[in-house]
C-alpha positions in Angstrom: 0.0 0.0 0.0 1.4 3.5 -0.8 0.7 5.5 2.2 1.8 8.9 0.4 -0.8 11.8 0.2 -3.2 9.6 2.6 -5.9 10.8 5.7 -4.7 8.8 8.5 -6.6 8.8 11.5 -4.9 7.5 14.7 -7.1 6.8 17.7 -4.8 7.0 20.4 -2.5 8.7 18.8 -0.7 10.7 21.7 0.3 7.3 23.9 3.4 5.4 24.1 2.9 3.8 20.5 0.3 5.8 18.8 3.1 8.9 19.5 5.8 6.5 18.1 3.8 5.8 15.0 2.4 8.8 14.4 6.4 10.0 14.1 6.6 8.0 11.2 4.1 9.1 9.1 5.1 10.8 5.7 4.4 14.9 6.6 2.4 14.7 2.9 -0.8 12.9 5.0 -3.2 14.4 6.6 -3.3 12.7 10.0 -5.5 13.2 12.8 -5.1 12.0 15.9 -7.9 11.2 18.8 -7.6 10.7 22.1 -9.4 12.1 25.7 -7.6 15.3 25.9 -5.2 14.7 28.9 -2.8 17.3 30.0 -0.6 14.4 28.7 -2.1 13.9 25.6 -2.1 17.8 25.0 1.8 17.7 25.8 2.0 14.9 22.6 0.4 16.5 20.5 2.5 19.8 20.8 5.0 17.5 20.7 4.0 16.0 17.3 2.8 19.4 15.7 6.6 20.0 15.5 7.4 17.8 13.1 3.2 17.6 11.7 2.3 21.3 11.3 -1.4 19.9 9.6 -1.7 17.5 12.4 -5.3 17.6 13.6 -6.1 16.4 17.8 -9.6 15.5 18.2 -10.6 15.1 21.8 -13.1 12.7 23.2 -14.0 9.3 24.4 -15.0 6.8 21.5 -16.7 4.1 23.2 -19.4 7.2 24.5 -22.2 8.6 23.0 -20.7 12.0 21.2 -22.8 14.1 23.2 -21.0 12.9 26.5 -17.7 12.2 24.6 -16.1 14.7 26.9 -17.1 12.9 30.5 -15.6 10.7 32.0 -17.0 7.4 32.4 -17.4 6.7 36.0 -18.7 10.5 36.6 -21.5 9.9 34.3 -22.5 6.2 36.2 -23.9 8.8 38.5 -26.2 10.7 36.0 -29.9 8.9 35.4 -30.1 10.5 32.0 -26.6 9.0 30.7 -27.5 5.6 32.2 -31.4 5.0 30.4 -29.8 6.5 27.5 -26.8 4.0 27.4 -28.7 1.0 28.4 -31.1 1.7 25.8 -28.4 2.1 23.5 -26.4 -1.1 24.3 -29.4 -3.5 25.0 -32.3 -2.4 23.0 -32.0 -0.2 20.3 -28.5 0.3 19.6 -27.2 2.8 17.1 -24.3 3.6 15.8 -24.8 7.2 14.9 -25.2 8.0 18.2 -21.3 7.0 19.3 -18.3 9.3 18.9 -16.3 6.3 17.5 -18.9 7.0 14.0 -18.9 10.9 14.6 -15.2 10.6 13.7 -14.9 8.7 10.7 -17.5 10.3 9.0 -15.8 13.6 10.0 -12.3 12.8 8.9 -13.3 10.3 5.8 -10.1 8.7 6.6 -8.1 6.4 4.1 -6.2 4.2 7.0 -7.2 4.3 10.6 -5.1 3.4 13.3 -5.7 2.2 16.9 -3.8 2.3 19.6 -6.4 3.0 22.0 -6.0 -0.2 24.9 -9.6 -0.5 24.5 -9.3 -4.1 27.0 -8.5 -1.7 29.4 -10.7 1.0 28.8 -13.5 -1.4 28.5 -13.2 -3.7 31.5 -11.5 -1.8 34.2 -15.0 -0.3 35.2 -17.0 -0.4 38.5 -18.7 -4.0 37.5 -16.5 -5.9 39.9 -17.0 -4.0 43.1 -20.6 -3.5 42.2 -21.0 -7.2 42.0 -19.4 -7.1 45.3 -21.5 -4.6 47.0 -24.7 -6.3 46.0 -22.9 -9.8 47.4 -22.1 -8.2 50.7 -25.7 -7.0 51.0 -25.6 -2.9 49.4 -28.1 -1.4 47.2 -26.8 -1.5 44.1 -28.8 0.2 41.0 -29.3 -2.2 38.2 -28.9 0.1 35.6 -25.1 1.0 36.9 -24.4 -2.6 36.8 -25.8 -3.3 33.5 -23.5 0.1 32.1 -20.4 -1.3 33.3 -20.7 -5.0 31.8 -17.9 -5.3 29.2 -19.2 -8.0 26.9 -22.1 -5.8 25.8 -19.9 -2.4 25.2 -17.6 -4.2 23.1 -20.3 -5.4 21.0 -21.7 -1.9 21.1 -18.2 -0.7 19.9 -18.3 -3.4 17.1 -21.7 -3.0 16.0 -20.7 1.1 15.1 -17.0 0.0 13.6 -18.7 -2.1 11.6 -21.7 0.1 10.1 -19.5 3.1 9.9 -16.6 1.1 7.6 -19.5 0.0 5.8 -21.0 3.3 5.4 -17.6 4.7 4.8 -16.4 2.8 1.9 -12.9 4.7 1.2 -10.9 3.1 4.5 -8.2 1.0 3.1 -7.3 -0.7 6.0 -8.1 -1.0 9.9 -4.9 -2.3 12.2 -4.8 -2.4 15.7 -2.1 -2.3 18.5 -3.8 -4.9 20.7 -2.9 -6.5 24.3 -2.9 -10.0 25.4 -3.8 -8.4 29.0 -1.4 -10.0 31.4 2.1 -8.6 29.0 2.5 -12.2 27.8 2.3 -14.1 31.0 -0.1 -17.1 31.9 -2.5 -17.5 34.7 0.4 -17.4 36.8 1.2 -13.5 36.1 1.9 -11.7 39.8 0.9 -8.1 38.7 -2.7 -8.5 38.9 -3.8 -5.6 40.8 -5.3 -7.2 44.0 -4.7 -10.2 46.3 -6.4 -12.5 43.8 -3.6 -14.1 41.4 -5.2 -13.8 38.7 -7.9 -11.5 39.8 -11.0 -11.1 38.0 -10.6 -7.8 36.5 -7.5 -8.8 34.7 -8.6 -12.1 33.6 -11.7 -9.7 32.4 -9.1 -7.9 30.4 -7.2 -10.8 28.9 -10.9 -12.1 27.9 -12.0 -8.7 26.6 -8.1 -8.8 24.6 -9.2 -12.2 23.0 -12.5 -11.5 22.1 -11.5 -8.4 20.3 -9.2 -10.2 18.7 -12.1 -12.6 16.9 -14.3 -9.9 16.4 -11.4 -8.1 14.5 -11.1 -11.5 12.3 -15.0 -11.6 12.0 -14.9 -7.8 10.5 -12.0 -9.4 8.0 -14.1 -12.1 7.1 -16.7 -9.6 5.9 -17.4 -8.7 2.5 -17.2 -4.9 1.6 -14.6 -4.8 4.6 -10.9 -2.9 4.4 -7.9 -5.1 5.1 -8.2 -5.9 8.8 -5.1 -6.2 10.8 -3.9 -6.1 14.4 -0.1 -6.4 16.2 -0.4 -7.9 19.5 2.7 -7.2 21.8 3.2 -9.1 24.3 5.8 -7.9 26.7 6.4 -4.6 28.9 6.4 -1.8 25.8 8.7 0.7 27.3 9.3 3.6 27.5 8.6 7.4 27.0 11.4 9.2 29.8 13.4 8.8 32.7 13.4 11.1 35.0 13.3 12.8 38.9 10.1 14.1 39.6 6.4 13.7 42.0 5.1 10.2 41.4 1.5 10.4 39.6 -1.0 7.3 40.8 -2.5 6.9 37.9 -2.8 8.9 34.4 -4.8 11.6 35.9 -4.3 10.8 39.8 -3.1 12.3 42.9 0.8 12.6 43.6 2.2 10.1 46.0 2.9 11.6 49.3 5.0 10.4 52.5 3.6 11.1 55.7 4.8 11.6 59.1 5.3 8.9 61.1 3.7 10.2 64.0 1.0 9.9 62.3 0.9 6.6 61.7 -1.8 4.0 63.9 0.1 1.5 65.6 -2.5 -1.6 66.1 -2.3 -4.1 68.7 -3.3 -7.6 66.9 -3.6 -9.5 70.2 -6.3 -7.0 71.4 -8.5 -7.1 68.1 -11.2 -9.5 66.8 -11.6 -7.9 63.5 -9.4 -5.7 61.4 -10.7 -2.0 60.6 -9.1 0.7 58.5 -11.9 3.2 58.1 -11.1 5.2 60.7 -7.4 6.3 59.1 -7.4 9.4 57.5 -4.5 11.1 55.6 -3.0 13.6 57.4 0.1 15.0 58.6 1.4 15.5 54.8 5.4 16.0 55.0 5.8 16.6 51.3 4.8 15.0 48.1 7.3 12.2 47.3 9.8 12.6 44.9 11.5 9.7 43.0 13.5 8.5 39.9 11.4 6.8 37.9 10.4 5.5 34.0 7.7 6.3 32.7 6.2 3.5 30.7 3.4 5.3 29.1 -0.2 3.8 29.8 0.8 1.3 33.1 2.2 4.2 34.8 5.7 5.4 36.0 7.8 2.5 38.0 10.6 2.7 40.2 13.8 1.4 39.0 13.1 -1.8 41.6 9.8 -2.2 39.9 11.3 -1.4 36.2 13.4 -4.2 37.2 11.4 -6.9 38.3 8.7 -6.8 35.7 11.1 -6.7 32.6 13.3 -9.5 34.3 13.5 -12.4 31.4 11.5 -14.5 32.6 8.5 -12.2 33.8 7.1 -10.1 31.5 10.0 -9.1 29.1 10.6 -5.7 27.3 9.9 -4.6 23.8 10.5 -1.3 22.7 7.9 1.4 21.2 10.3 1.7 18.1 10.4 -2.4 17.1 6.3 -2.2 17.3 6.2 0.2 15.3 8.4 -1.1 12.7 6.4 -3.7 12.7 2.9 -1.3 12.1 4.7 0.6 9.3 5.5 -2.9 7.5 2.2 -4.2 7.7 1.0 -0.8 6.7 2.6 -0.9 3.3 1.6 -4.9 3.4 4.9 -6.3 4.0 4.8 -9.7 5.2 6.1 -9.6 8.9 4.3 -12.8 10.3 3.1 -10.7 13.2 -0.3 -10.4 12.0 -2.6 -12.0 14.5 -5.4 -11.5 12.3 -3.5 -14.1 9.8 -1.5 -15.8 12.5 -3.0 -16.1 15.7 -0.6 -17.8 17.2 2.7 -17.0 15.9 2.1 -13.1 16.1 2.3 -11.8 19.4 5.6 -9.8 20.0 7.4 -11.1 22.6 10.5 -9.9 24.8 13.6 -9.5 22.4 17.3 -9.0 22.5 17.4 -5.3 21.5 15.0 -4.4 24.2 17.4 -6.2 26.4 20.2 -3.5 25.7 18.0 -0.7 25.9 16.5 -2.0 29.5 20.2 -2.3 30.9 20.9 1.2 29.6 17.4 2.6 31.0 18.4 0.7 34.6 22.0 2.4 34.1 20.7 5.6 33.7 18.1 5.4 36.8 20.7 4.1 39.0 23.0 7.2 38.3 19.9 9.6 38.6 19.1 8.0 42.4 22.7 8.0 43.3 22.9 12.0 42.1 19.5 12.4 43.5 20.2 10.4 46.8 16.8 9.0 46.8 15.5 5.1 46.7 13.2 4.2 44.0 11.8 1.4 44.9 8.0 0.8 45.3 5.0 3.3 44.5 2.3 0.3 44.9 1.2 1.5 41.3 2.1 -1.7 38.9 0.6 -3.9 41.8 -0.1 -7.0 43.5 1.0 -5.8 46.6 3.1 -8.8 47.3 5.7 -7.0 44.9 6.1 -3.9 47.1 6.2 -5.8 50.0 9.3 -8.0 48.8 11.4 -4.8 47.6 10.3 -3.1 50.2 11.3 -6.5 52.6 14.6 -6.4 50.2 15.6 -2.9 50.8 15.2 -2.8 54.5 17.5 -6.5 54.8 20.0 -5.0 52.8 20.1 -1.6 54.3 21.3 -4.1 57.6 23.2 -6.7 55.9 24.2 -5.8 52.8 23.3 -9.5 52.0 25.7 -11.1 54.1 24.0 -14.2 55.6 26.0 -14.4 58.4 24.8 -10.7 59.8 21.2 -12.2 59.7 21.7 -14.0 63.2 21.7 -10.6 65.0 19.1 -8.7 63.0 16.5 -6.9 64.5 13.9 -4.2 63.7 11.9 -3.7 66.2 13.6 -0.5 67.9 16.3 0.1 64.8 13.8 1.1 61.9 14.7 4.6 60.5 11.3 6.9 60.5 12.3 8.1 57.0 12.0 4.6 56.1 8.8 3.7 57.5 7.1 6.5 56.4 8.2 5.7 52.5 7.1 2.8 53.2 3.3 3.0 55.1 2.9 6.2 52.8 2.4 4.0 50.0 -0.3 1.8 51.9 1.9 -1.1 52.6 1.5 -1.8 56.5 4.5 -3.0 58.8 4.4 -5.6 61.0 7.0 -6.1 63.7 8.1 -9.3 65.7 6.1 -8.1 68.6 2.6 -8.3 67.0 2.0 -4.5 66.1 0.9 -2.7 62.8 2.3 0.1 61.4 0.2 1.9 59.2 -0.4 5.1 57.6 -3.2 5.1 55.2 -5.9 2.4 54.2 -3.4 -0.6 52.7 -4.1 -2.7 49.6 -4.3 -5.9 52.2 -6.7 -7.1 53.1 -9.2 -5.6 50.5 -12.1 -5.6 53.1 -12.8 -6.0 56.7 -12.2 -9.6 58.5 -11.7 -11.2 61.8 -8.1 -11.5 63.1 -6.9 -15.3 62.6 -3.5 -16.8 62.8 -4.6 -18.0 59.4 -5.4 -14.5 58.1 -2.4 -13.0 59.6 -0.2 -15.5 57.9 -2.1 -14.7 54.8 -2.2 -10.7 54.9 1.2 -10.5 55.9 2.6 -13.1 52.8 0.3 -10.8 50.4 1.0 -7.3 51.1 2.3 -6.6 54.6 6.0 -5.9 55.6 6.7 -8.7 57.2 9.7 -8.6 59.7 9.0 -11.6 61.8 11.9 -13.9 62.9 10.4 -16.7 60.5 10.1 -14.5 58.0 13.8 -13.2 57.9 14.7 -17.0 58.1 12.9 -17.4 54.9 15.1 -14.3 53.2 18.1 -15.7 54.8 17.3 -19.3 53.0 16.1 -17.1 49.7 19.8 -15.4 49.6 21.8 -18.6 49.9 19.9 -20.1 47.2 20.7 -17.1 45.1 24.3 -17.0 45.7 24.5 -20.2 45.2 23.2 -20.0 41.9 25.7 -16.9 41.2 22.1 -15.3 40.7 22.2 -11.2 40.3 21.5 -9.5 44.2 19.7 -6.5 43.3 16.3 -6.0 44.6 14.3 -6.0 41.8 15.9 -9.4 40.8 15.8 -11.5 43.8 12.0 -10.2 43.8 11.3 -11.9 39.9 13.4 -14.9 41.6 11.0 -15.3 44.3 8.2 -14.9 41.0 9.4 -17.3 39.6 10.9 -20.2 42.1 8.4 -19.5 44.9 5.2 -18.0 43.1 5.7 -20.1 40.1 5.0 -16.9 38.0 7.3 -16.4 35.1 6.9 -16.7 31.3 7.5 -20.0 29.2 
């Protein structure tokens, strides 16, 4: 296909791909590029204009009616008239006129789109689960919320309007998509799952959505009238816009992370307590908002170096650069055969971990490691990649080697009940991990990740809470790190944080990659 003199439209155009794509478009298109408008997205787009002078940004959400495009999606759960009109619209008399996704297409008449959008994402990280929850533990929970945030039925939705509007909109070429396998290539045993549950229902929600997407896209191929249907699948870590010193963001459009006193902190008495509450914590006694070296890996966030290095280790979810996906969109674009089509190769297409990506993450960690040394600040955990079981063990890590420096021997005479440096607990408890000590306190400083909801104190639950997300600096427990290190040496295995935590992944979790 010559892609000279072409309207290209490029949903998601201003993320970590989309903005690596769009770079390589020949400046005699006319390219437009949609996404939600983020102060981010605005930031790409000026970016882009650089080099694109005729570059169009369209703002809004696609998978929304146009005249709520500009909403976000949980504010409008709230709003009666949204939810009868979306239910209507999804269940009973669905139209794809209505939806932004068709307002744009017929308002750029594009020649090739391409999207980047992670619409898996988008699509089941809603409020279904805790709804489903809420009504389970006995809530009032409104139908017609519920029945808005089921992701089978807006992916249809979505379907149902990219399908008319192609049809209606005979001069598109060619659709590809930059799809997910939702867990970065790993199997059921993947450890970042965002909760206790391993895997936990919202990502094995995602990793469903991923797939059906995928056979809806070869459905739409299938279909006479159709453009050439395509889609890339990586599966890895895609890294990575920058590298740099700054406030930590939880999430796209969150709050900054903040450390907190630590008198401030609730010290609980297990031994007294029945049942476990948190509600009763409140934020306050703000020191400063936290500042760390971290990448920033687009989409998923910005990870310490510790977390950097754990989840691109080899054998957990691997690293592929923006620039090798996008070589491999701009050859399927001009219908080069790259065999990385899942469309005609399901399963020799997805785009795994590779060696070049393995230069450029040892240069990335080189670089971060000189930035914390300048900067004299850890980066370590921000409990934003998740499960919490992977803050825990760096934060575990970092606290045994701030004693030992890894010498088994020193682990005879180690002891942290009156030796912990406040700095370091309140890095630590800022980021909702809790502490618990030989002497069967809690140190905590905001509501933590573990346990998710309210329930009575048990050895059993103890054992459990404190494996999954609590600091755990029992005696046993520092007999297990102790065991964990020999092992490693013995094994002439690497000693840095992040590594030893994708060891215990992989050896003890039985999470890694094939």
């Amino acid at each position: 296909m010559n892609l000279d003199n072409k309207k290209i439209l490029v949903l998601g155009g201003t993320g970590l791909i989309g903005e690596e794509i769009v770079s390589r478009l020949p400046k005699n298109n006319q390219i437009t590029i949609v996404s939600l408008g983020s102060t981010a997205d605005k930031e790409s787009f000026t970016k882009l204009s650089k080099a694109f002078p005729n570059l169009k940004h369209i703002t809004g959400n696609i998978f929304l009616p146009t005249k709520y495009k500009d909403k976000t999606f949980n504010e409008l759960l709230d709003a009666d008239a949204f939810l009868e009109e979306y239910i209507n619209l999804l269940y009973i008399k669905p139209n794809h006129k209505e939806l932004f996704l068709n307002e744009v297409i017929v308002q750029t008449q594009p020649d090739v789109i391409i999207d980047s959008i992670n619409s898996a994402t988008v699509l089941s990280y809603t409020k279904n689960v805790s709804l489903i929850k809420d009504y389970l533990n006995g809530k009032i929970v409104k139908l017609e919320t519920l029945l808005a945030t089921l992701s089978i039925p807006r992916l249809i939705s979505y379907f149902d309007c990219l399908y008319k509007s192609l049809k209606e909109n005979p001069n598109v070429e060619i659709f590809l998509k930059i799809g997910t396998t939702g867990t970065g290539g790993m199997g059921f045993n993947i450890p970042y799952t965002h909760g206790e549950e391993r895997p936990s229902h919202q990502l094995l929600e995602k990793a469903a959505i991923s797939g059906a997407y995928t056979n809806l896209l070869f459905l739409l191929s299938e279909t006479f009238g159709m453009p050439s249907v395509k889609e890339v699948k990586p599966a890895a870590l895609v890294g990575y816009k920058k590298i740099d010193y700054d406030n930590i963001l939880l999430g796209r459009n969150g709050s900054n992370l903040k450390v907190y006193e630590f008198n401030k902190s609730k010290r609980i008495n297990l031994k007294e307590l029945r049942r476990l509450n948190f509600d009763d914590l409140k934020l306050n006694g703000v020191q400063e908002e936290f500042k760390a070296v971290f990448i920033d890996t687009g989409e998923n966030g910005q990870f310490s170096l510790e977390e950097f290095r754990t989840i691109a280790n080899e054998k957990q979810m691997g690293f592929i650069t923006k620039e090798e996906i996008a070589d491999i969109v701009w050859k399927e674009l001009k219908g080069e055969e790259t065999n990385k089509n899942m469309i005609a190769n399901f399963k020799n297409s997805v785009l795994g971990p590779t060696k070049k990506a393995q230069t450029v993450k040892s240069e990335a960690i080189k670089e971060m490691e000189e930035l914390v040394e300048k900067k004299k600040t850890p980066s370590l955990a921000f409990e934003v990649l998740g499960p919490p079981r992977l803050s825990k063990l760096i934060f575990e890590a970092y606290l045994i080697k701030d004693k030992t420096d890894f010498d088994t021997e020193k682990f005879a005479n180690l002891s942290f009940v009156e030796s912990l440096d406040p700095d370091k607990i309140s890095l630590i408890i800022s980021t909702g991990i809790p502490i618990y000590l030989p002497d069967g306190t809690l140190i905590v400083g905001r509501k933590p990740p573990v346990p998710s909801y309210d329930n009575e104190i048990t050895e059993e639950n103890i054992e459990n809470w404190s494996y999954h997300g609590w600091v755990d600096l029992r005696e046993k427990n520092l007999d297990h790190w102790k065991e964990r290190i020999e092992k490693i040496k013995q094994e002439k295995g690497s000693l840095e944080i992040g590594d030893i935590v994708a060891w215990i992944f992989e050896h003890e979790d039985k999470g890694f990659r094939e």
